[in-house]
C-alpha positions in Angstrom: 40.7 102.4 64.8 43.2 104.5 63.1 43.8 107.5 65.9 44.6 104.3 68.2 47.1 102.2 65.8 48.9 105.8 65.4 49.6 106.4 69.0 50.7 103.0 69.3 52.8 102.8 66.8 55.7 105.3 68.3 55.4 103.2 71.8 56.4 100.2 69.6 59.0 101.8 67.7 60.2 103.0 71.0 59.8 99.0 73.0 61.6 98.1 69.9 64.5 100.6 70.4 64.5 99.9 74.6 65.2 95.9 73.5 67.9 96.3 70.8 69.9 98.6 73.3 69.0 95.5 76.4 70.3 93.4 73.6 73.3 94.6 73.3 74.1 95.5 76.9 73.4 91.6 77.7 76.0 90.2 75.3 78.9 92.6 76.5 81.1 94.8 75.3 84.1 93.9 74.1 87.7 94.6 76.5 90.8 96.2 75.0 93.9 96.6 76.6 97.3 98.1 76.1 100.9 97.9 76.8 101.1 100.3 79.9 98.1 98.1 81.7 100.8 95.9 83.6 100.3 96.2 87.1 103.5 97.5 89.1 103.7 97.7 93.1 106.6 100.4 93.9 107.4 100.8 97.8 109.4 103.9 99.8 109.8 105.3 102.8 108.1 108.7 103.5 110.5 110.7 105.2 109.3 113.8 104.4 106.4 115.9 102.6 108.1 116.0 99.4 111.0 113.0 99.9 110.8 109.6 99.1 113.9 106.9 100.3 113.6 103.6 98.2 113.5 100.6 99.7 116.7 99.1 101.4 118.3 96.2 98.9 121.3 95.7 101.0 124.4 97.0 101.1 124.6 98.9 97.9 127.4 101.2 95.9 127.3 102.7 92.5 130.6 104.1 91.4 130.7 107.6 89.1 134.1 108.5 87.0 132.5 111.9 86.9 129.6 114.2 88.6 127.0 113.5 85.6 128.3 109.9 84.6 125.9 107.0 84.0 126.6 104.6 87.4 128.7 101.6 87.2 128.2 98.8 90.0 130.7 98.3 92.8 130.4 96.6 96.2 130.4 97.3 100.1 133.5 95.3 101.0 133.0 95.8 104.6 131.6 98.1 107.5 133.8 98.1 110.6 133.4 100.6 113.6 135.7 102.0 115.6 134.9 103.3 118.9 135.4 107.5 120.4 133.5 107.2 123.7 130.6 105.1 124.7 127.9 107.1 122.5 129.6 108.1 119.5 132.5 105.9 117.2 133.3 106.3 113.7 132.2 103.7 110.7 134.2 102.8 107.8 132.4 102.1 104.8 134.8 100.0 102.5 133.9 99.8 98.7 135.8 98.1 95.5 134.8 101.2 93.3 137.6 101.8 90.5 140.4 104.1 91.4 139.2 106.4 88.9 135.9 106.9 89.8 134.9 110.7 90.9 132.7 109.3 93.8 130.2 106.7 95.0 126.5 106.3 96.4 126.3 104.2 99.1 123.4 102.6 101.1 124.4 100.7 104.0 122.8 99.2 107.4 125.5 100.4 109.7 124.2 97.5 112.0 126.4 95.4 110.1 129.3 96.8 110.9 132.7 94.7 112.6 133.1 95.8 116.4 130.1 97.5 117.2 129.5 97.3 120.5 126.7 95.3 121.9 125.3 98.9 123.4 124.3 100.4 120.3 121.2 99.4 120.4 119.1 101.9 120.2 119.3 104.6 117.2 116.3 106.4 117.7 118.4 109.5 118.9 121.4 108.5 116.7 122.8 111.3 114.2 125.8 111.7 111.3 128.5 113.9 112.8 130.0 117.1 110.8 133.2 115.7 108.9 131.7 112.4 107.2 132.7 111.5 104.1 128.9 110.5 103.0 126.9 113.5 102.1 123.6 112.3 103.4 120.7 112.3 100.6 117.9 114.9 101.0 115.2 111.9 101.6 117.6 111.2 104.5 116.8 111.6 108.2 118.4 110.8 111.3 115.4 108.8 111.8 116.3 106.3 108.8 119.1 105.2 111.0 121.2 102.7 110.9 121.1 102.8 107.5 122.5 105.5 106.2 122.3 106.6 102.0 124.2 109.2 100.3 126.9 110.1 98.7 130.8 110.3 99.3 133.0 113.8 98.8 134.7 113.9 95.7 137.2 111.3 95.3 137.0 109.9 98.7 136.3 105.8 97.5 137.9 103.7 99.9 137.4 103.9 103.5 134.7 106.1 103.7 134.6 107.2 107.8 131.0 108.2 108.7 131.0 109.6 112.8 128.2 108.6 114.4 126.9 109.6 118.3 123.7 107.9 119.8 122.6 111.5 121.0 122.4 113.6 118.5 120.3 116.3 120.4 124.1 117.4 122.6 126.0 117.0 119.5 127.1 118.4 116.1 124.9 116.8 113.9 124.4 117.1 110.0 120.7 115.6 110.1 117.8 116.4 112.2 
């Protein structure tokens, strides 16, 4: 009777482990959490393999007193177009940035502009002109517009003219 109570007793011992370890798995483990566990949903425009463009918020401008200044805010005061031929015109971005700002950031929907004509209505081969006063940003394309993000020349605030044509493949374009 003894050679059987000792090989039972290590298949009790180990029953006995096997429920203290279902035991505990039934009455859960407790949850912790942190700080950084908020949930955030971020949205952009893939214009590129290694370029994001943030979502449009409107017609935007943030106003710099100098190249590496923190931004202050200023408005788009209007968008008004001014015709060159039946495909091409040039928009005026207006802004309220302080007179002593080095330059501005715009992001505008040139849709919006004054006196566009009601033939612009396609700008899927649209493109920026050479002599703009907005420096496209590198996450820019032709593609993105009408709306059209970047930055002005140096000290240009007011009256920023952007020429646009509706074929950019015969023209001068500085996008692709």
């Amino acid at each position: 009777m003894t050679a059987v109570w000792r090989g039972t007793l290590p298949m009790v011992g180990f029953l006995l482990a096997m429920m203290l370890v279902f035991a505990a798995f039934a009455q859960g483990s407790p949850t912790t959490s942190a700080a950084w566990t908020d949930r955030t949903v971020v949205t952009a425009t893939v214009t590129s393999a290694s370029a994001w463009l943030s979502p449009f918020a409107g017609n935007t401008c943030k106003a710099y007193s100098s190249p590496s200044a923190a931004p202050t805010t200023c408005a788009i005061t209007a968008i008004r177009y001014e015709e060159i031929s039946d495909t091409a015109g040039h928009f005026y971005i207006s802004t309220n940035a302080p007179g002593a700002s080095h330059h501005v950031d715009v992001d505008v929907d040139l849709k919006k502009a004054t006196g566009l004509p009601r033939t612009w209505t396609s700008w899927t081969a649209a493109g920026v002109l050479a002599g703009s006063h907005v420096t496209p940003d590198p996450a820019w394309t032709c593609s993105s517009l009408p709306r059209l993000t970047g930055r002005s020349l140096d000290w240009h605030l007011t009256d920023l003219q952007v020429p646009v044509t509706l074929q950019r493949t015969t023209a001068d374009t500085i996008c692709t």
